[in-house]
N, C-alpha and C positions, 0 to 999 in steps of 0.2 A: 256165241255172238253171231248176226247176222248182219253183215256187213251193208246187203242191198237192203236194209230196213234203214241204217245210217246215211247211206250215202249212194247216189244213183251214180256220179263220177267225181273225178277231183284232181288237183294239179299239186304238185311240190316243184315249190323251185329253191335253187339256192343258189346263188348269183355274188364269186367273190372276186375281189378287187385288192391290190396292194393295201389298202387303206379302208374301203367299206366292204360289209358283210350287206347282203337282201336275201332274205327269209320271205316265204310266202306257204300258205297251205291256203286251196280254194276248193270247198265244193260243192255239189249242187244235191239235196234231199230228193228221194224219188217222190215221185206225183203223190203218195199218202201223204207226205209234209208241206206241198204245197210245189212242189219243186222251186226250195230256197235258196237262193244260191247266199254261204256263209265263206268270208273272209279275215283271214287272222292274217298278219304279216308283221314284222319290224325290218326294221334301217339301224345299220352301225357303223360308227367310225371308229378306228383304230379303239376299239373295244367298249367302246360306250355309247349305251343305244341313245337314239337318234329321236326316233320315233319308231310306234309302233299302235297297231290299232284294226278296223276293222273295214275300213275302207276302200282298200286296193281293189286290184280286178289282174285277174287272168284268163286273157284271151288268144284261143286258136283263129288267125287274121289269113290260115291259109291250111287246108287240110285236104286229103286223099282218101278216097275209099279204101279199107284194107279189103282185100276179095279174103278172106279167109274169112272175118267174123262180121266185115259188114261197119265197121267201127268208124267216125273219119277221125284215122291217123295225124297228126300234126304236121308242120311242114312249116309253118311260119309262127310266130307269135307276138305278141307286146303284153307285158309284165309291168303294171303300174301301180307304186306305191302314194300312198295319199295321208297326210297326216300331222301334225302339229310338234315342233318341238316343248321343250317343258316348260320354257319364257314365250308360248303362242306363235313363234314364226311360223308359217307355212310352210311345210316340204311334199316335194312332189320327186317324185325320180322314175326313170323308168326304163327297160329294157326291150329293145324289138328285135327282132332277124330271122334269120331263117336256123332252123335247129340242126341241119343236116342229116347226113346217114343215122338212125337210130342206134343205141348202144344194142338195146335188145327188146325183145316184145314177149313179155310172161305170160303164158295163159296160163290162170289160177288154179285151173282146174284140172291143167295135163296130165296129171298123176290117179286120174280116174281113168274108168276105161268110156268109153266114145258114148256108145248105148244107155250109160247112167247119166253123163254129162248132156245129152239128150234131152232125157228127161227134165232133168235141173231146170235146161236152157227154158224146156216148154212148160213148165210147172210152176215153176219160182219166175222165171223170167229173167232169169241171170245167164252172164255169158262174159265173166271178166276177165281182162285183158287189161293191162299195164304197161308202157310206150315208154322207156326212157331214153334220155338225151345228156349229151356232153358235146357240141359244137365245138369242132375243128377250129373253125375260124371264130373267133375272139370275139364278143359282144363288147357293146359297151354300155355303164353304167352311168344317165346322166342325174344329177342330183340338183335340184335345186333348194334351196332351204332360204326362205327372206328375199334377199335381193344376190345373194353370192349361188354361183354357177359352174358345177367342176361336172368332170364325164370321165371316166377313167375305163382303161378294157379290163375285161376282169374274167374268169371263168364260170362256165352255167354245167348246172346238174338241172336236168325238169325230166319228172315222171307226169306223163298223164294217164290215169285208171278212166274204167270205161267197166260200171257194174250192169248198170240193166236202162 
């Protein structure tokens, strides 16, 4: 499999709360797909989904140069779910802040030696690197669904990849 033929980057989040679960995978096709960006997500409450569909958005609203590969690294976000219950209400919810210190940063290819990863880089046009996160400080979870308005803190997992 060729992953930079799927996917040029992409985000995972997973965003839990005493009471809801937010699920999201977002990514963007490289320029031979048109560079599309594709979105899957769901919303749950105490174990019963919510909604779930294809129209959220995950967005970097504050990012850094990595000096290593050049990538810009994350630093802020908002994480927006968009979507219909199963009786048509409207739900929207959504997650913003800052991600803090990174857990870790993968490069995919460390396990080659430098001179071949090189090549890769300048050949293929790859050069991947995976950003993950777990915030310190506690986001929160605002949910709106119809006319009822709840926001709960809740803990966040977000990887963001960066293929070519």
């Amino acid at each position: 499999m060729k992953p930079h033929h799927a996917a040029a980057r992409w985000n995972f989040i997973n965003f839990q709360t005493p009471t809801y679960s937010a699920v999201m995978m977002e990514f963007t096709t490289p320029a031979s797909y048109g560079n599309t960006v594709v979105n899957v997500s769901a919303l749950a409450k105490d174990n019963e989904i919510i909604s779930a569909g294809a129209s959220s958005s995950a967005k970097h609203t504050a990012t850094r140069k990595d000096t290593e590969n050049d990538w810009p690294e994350p630093e802020r976000v908002s994480f927006e779910w968009k979507g219909t219950t199963r009786d048509g209400r409207p739900v929207v919810a959504d997650v913003t802040g800052s991600l803090g210190p990174r857990l870790d940063r993968v490069d995919v290819l460390a396990h080659i030696p430098g001179f071949v990863k090189t090549i890769v880089g300048g050949v293929v046009g790859t050069k991947p690197f995976i950003y993950q996160y777990c915030p310190t400080d506690r986001l929160r979870l605002k949910v709106k669904i119809g006319d009822m308005e709840v926001e709960e803190e809740g803990i966040l997992f977000s990887e963001a990849t960066f293929i070519s």
